[in-house]
C-alpha positions as CSV (number, residue, x, y, z in Angstrom):
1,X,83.1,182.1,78.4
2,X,81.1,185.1,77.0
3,X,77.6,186.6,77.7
4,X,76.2,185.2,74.7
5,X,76.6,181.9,75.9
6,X,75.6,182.1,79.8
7,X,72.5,183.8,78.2
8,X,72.0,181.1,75.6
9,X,72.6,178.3,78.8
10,X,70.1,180.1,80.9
11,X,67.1,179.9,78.5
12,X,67.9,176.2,78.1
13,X,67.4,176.3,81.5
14,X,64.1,177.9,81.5
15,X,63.2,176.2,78.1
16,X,59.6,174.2,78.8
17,X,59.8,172.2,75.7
18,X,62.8,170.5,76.1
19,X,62.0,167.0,77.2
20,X,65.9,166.3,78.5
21,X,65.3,168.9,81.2
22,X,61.7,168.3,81.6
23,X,62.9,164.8,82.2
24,X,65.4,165.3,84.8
25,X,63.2,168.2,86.3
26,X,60.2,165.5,86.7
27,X,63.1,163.1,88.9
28,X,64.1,165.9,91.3
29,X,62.9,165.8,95.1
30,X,60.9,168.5,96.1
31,X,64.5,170.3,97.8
32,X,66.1,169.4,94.2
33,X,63.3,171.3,92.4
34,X,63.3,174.3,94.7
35,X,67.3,174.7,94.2
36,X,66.8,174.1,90.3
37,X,63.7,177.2,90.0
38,X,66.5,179.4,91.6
39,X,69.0,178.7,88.9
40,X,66.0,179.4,86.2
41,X,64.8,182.4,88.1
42,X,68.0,184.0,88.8
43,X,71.3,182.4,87.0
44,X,73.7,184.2,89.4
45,X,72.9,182.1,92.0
46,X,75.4,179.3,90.2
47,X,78.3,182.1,91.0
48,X,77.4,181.4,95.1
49,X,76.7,177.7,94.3
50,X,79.8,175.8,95.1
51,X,80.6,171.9,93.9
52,X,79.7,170.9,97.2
53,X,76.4,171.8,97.4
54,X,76.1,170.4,93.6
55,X,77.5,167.0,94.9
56,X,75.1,166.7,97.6
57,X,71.9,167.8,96.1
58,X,72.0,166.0,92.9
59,X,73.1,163.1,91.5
60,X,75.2,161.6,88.9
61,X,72.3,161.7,86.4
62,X,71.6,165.3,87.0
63,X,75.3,165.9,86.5
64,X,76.2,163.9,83.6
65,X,72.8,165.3,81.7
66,X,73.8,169.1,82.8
67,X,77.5,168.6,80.9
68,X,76.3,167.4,78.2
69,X,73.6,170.0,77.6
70,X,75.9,172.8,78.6
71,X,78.6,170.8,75.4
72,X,75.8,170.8,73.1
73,X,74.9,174.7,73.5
74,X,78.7,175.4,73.5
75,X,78.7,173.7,70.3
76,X,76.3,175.2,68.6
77,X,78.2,178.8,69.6
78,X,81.1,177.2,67.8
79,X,79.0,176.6,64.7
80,X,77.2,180.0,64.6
81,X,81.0,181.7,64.9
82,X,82.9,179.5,62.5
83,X,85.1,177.9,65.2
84,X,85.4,174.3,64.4
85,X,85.4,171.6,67.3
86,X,83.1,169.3,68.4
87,X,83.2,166.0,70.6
88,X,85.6,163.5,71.3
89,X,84.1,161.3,73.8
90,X,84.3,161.0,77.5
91,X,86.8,161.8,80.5
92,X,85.4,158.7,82.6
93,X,85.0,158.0,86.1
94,X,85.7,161.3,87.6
95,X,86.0,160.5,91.0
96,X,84.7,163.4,94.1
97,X,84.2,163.2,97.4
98,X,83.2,164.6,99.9
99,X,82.9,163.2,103.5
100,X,81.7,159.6,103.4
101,X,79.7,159.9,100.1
102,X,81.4,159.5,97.2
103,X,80.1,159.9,93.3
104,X,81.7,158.9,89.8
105,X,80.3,160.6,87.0
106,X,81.9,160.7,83.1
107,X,82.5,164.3,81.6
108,X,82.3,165.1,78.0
109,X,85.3,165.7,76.0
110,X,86.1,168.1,72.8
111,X,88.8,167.8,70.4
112,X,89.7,171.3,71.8
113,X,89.1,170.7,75.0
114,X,91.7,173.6,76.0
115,X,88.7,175.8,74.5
116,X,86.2,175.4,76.6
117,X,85.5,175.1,80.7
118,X,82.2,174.1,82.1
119,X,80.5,177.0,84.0
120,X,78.5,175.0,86.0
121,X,81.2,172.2,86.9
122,X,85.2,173.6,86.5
123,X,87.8,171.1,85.3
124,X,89.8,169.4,88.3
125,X,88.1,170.5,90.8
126,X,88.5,169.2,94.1
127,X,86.0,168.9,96.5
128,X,88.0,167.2,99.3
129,X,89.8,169.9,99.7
130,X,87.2,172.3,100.2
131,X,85.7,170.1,102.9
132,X,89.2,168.9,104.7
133,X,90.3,173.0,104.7
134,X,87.1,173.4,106.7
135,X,87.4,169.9,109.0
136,X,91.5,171.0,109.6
137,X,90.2,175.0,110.7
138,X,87.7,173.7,113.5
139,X,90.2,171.2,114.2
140,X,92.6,173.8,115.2
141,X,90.1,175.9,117.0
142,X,90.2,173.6,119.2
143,X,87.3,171.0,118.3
144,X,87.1,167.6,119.2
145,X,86.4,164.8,116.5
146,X,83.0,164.3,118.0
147,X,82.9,168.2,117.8
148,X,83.8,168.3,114.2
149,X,81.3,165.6,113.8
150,X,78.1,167.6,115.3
151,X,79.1,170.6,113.5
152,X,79.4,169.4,109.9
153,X,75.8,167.4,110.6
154,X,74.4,170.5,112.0
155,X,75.5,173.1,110.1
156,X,75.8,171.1,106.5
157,X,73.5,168.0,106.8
158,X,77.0,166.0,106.2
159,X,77.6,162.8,107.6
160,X,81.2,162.3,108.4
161,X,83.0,159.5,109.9
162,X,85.3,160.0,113.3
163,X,87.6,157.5,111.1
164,X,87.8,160.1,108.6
165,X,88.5,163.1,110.9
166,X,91.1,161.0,112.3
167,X,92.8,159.8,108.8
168,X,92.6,163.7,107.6
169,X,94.1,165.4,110.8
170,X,96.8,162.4,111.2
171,X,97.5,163.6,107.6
172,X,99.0,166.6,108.8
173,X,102.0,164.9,110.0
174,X,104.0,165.4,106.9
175,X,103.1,169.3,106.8
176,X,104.1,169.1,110.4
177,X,107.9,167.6,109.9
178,X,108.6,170.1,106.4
179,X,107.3,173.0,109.1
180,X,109.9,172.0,111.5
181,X,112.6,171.1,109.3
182,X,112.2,174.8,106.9
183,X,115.0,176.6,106.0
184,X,116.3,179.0,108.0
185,X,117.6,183.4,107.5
186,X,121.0,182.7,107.7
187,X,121.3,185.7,110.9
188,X,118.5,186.9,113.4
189,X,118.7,189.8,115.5
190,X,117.6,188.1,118.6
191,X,116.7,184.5,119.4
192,X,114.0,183.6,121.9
193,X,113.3,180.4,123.7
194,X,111.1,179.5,126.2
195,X,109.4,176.2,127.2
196,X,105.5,175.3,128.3
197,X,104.6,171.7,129.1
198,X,101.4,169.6,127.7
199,X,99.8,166.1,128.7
200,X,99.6,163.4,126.6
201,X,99.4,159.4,127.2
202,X,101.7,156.8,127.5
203,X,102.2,154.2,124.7
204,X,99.5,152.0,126.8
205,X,97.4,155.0,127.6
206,X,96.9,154.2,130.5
207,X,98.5,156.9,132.1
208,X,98.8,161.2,131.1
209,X,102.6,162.4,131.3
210,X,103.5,165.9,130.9
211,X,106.1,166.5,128.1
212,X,107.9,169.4,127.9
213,X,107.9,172.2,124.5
214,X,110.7,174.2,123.7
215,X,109.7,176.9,121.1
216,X,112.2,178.8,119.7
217,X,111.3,182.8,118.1
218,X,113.7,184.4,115.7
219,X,113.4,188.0,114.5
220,X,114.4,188.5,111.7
221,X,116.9,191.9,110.6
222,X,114.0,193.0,108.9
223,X,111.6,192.7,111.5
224,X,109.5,190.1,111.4
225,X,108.8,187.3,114.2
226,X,108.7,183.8,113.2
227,X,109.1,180.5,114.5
228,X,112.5,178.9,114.1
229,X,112.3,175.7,115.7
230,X,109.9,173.5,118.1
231,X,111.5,170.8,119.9
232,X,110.2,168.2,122.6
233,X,111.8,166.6,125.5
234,X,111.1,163.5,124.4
235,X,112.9,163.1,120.9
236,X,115.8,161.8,119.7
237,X,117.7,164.4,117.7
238,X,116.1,163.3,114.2
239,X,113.2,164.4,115.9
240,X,112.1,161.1,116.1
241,X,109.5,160.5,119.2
242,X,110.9,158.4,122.4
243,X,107.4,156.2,123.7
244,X,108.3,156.0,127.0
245,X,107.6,160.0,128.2
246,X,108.4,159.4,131.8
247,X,111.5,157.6,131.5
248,X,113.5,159.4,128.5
249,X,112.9,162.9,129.2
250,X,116.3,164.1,127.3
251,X,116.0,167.4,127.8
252,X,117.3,170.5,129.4
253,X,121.0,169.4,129.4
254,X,124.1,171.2,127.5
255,X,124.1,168.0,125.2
256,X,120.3,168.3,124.7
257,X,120.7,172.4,123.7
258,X,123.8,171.4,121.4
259,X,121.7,169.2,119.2
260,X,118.9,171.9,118.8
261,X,121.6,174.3,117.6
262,X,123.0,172.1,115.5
263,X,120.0,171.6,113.8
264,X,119.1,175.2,113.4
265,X,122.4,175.5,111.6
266,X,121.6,172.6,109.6
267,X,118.7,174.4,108.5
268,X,120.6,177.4,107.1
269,X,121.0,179.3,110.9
270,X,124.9,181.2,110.6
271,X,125.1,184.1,113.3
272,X,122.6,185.3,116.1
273,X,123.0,188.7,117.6
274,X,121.1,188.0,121.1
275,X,119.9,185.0,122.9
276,X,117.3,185.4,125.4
277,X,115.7,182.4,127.6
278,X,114.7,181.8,130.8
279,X,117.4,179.9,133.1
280,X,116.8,176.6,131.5
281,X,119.6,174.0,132.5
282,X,122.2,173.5,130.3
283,X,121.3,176.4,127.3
284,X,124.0,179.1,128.0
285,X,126.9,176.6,128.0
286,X,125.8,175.7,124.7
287,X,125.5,179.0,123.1
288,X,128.9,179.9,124.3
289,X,129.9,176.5,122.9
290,X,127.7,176.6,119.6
291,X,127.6,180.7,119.2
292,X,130.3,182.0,121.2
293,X,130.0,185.5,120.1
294,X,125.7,186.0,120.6
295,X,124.8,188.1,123.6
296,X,123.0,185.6,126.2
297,X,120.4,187.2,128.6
298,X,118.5,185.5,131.0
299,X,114.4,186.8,131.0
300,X,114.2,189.4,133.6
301,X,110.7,188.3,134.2
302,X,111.2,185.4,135.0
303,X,114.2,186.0,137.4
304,X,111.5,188.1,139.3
305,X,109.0,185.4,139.6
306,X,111.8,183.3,141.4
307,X,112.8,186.0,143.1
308,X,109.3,185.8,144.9
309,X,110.0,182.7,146.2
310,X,112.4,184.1,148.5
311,X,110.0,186.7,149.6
312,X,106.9,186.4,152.2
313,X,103.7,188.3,151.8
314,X,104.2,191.1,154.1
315,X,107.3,192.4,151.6
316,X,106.7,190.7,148.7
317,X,105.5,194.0,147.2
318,X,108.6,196.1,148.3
319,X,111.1,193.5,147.4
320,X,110.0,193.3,144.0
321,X,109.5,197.3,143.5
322,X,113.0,197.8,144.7
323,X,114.2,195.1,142.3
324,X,112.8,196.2,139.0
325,X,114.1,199.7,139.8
326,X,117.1,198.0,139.2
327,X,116.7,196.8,135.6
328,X,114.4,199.7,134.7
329,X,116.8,202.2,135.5
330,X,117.8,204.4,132.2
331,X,120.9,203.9,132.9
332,X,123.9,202.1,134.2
333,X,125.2,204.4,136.6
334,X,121.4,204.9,138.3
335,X,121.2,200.6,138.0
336,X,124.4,200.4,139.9
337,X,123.1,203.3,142.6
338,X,119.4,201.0,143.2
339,X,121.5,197.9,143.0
340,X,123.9,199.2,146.4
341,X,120.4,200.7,148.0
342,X,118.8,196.8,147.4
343,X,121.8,194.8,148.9
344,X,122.3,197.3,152.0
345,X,118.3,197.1,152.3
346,X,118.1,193.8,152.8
347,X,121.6,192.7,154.1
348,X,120.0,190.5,157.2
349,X,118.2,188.4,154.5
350,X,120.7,185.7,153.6
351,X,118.8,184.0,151.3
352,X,117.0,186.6,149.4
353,X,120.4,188.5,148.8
354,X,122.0,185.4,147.3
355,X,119.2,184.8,145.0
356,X,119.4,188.3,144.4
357,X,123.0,189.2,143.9
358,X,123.3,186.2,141.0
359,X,120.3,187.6,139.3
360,X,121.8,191.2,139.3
361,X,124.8,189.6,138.2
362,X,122.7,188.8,135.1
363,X,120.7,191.8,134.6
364,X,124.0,194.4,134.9
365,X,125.3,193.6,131.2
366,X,122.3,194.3,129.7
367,X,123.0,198.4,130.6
368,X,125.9,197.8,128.1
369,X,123.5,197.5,125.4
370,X,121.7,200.7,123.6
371,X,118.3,201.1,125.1
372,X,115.9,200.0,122.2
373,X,117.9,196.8,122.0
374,X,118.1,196.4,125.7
375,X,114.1,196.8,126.1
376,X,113.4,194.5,123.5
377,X,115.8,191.5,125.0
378,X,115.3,191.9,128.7
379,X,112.2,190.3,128.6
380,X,111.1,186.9,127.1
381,X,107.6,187.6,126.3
382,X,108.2,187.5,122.9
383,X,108.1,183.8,122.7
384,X,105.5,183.5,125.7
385,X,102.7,184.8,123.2
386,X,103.7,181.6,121.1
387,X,103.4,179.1,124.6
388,X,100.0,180.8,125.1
389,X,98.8,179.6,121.5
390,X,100.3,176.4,122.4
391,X,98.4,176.0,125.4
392,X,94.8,177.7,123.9
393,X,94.5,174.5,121.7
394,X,94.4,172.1,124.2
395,X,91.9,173.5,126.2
396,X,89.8,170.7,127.3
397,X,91.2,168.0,124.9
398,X,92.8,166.4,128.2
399,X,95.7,164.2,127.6
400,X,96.1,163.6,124.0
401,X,96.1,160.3,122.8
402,X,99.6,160.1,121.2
403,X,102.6,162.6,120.1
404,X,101.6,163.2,117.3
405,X,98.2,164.0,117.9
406,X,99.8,167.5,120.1
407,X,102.0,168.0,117.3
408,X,99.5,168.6,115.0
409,X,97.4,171.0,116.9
410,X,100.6,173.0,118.1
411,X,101.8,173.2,113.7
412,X,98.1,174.1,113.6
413,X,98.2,177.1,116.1
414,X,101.9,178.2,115.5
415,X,101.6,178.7,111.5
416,X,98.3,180.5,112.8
417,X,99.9,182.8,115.1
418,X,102.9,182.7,112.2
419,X,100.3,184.1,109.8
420,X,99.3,187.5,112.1
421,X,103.1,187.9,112.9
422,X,103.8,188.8,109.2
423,X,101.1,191.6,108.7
424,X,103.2,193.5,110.6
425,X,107.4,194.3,111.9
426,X,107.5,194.1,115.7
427,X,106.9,197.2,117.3
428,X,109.7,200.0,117.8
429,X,111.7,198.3,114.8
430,X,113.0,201.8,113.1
431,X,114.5,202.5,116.6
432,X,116.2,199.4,116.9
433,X,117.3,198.9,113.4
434,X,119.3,201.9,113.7
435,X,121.0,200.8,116.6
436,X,121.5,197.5,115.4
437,X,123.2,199.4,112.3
438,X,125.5,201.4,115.0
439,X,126.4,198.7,117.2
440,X,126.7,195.5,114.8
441,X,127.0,196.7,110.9
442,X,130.3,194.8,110.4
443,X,128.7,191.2,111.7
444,X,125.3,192.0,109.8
445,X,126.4,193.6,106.7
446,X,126.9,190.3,104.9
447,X,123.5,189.2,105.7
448,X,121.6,192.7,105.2
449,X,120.2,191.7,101.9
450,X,117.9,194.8,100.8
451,X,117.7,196.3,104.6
452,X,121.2,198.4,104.2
């Protein structure tokens, strides 16, 4: 739309003598009036004006009689440049909403309607969307309804039902499934799983159960962290939800670990160079089973939280400084040298040394790796930035009222945290990409794409 006309609809605007405007100027509430002298005193403010506010402040008259003025002035550009068009009745009962009012309101037509746009109302515009965008944001930020509620009336002067909250989040569930069923890269560097626990009613609610979450990271061979799969211990494996929580907790089993791969291959998953977890029951059976040729290693930092266990408080300290100079040693040699001082140290206690000695047992293969791969694997904190997120939207929701209900807050967070893991490769990548070229080039090479 050019100049000429915006400046030829703004002094219809301002135009005294017309009676139409006069007319509907006469109707307006005092609020309606002082929004209208802002468009005639300064026509820019339409370009900060959304269909919203339109919505709310006026009404269908106002509407209608602003289309068809805004037609008429197009026309007459047509006529004064030759073009030939003019109308062809009505588009009827245009239907927007926006929280709990609704308004229907019939737009003018043309014969070439392809021609010409309303500046002041767009063509298929939605105004749901704008509003449920803003209801689904505070809803992840960890709002209640009654929240969302005060908010919108606060903030907006919109009155929106808790029924309507409700429908609009529930309506996430769909987005939730295609998120957990996407397709996969067909090879990761390195696989991360971890698993945090949340509390949600029974099918009476009359009692909170914790269920547990199993997220699963995958970085990808170019870099880039993303989440692969989210599973809960109370599924079947169509991911289909069990009611009773307490009594069919499936998970952490070799079976229950042998369905999640299966469905990661499903979902396009071929090859994975490293595993790492913490010692959940039943997983590294079933990545020998499932991916018999991916490195499997065991969080480090987790082995030296149970470690503690075995500890009192007067050597708690000393126990764990003499441990971690195992698995930070630079080298295997030096490991093996601070894994002999450990056991001799504390030979006279049995129980910490057979904690010990099978967690050493788990940490020693890891000097066989090149050192940029080996720091980036030891530890599981990759995925434990994703439990956090997880667990930051729940803050005091108390139980959630159903499954689903969590499940839409965790999608919510996760594609959130998903979102900021894309601006940028995880750190050190140069480092390990050329190792991961030097160590694995014949398993990757078929799945390089524009990284070689």
């Amino acid at each position: 739309m050019n100049d000429s006309f915006i400046n030829s609809l703004n002094n219809l605007i301002n135009d005294s003598n017309n009676d139409l405007i006069n007319t509907l100027y006469d109707n307006m509430s005092t609020y309606q009036k002082s929004l209208f002298d802002k468009f005639k005193s300064d026509f820019s403010y339409f370009e900060n004006y959304s269909l919203n506010d339109l919505i709310y402040d006026f009404d269908k008259n106002f509407i209608e009689s602003i289309l068809n003025l805004e037609l008429d002035l197009y026309l007459k550009e047509c006529k004064k440049n030759g073009i030939q068009n003019k109308r062809n009745g009505f588009t009827k009962n245009i239907d927007l909403t926006i929280g709990d009012r609704k308004i229907f309101f019939n737009r003018p037509r043309l014969r070439k309607e392809s021609d010409f746009d309303s500046f002041l109302i767009p063509k298929r515009t939605r105004i749901l969307k704008d509003l449920a965008d803003n209801i689904i944001l505070l809803y992840s930020k960890n709002n209640s309804i009654n929240d969302i509620k005060d908010i919108l009336k606060k903030m907006f002067n919109i009155d929106v039902s808790s029924a309507f909250i409700s429908n609009l989040t529930q309506e996430l569930s769909i987005d939730v499934l295609n998120w957990r069923n996407k397709q996969l890269e067909n090879c990761y560097f390195c696989v991360n799983i971890d698993c945090t626990y949340i509390s949600v009613r029974d099918q009476k609610c009359l009692n909170s159960h914790k269920i547990p979450i199993y997220v699963a990271v995958g970085t990808t061979l170019d870099g880039y962290k993303e989440i692969i799969g989210l599973y809960l211990g109370n599924e079947d494996e169509n991911k289909n939800i069990i009611d009773s929580l307490y009594d069919n907790d499936v998970s952490e089993s070799k079976s229950f670990w042998i369905t999640v791969f299966n469905d990661l291959k499903d979902r396009g998953l071929k090859k994975v160079l490293y595993f790492s977890s913490d010692g959940l029951t039943g997983i590294k059976d079933a990545i020998k089973e499932e991916f018999p040729n991916s490195f499997y290693q065991r969080c480090v930092v987790h082995i030296v939280r149970n470690l503690k266990t075995y500890t009192n408080k007067s050597n708690c300290k000393e126990v764990i400084t003499d441990f971690k100079n195992i698995y930070s040693a630079t080298c295997k040699d030096m490991a093996i040298l601070n894994k002999n001082y450990f056991l001799d140290k504390y030979k006279d206690n049995k129980t910490l040394l057979k904690h010990a000695s099978v967690y050493i047992d788990e940490i020693m293969p890891l000097f066989d790796l090149p050192i940029n791969i080996r720091n980036y694997i030891y530890t599981n904190n990759i995925v434990e930035s994703a439990n956090s997120k997880i667990k930051r939207g729940f803050y005091g929701r108390g139980a959630l009222p159903n499954v689903q209900s969590a499940l839409n807050i965790i999608y919510l967070n996760l594609t959130d945290l998903e979102f900021k893991w894309r601006k940028n490769k995880v750190s050190n990548w140069n480092n390990i990409y050329n190792e991961l070229i030097k160590v694995h080039y014949n398993d990757i090479k078929d799945y390089l794409f524009n990284n070689d």
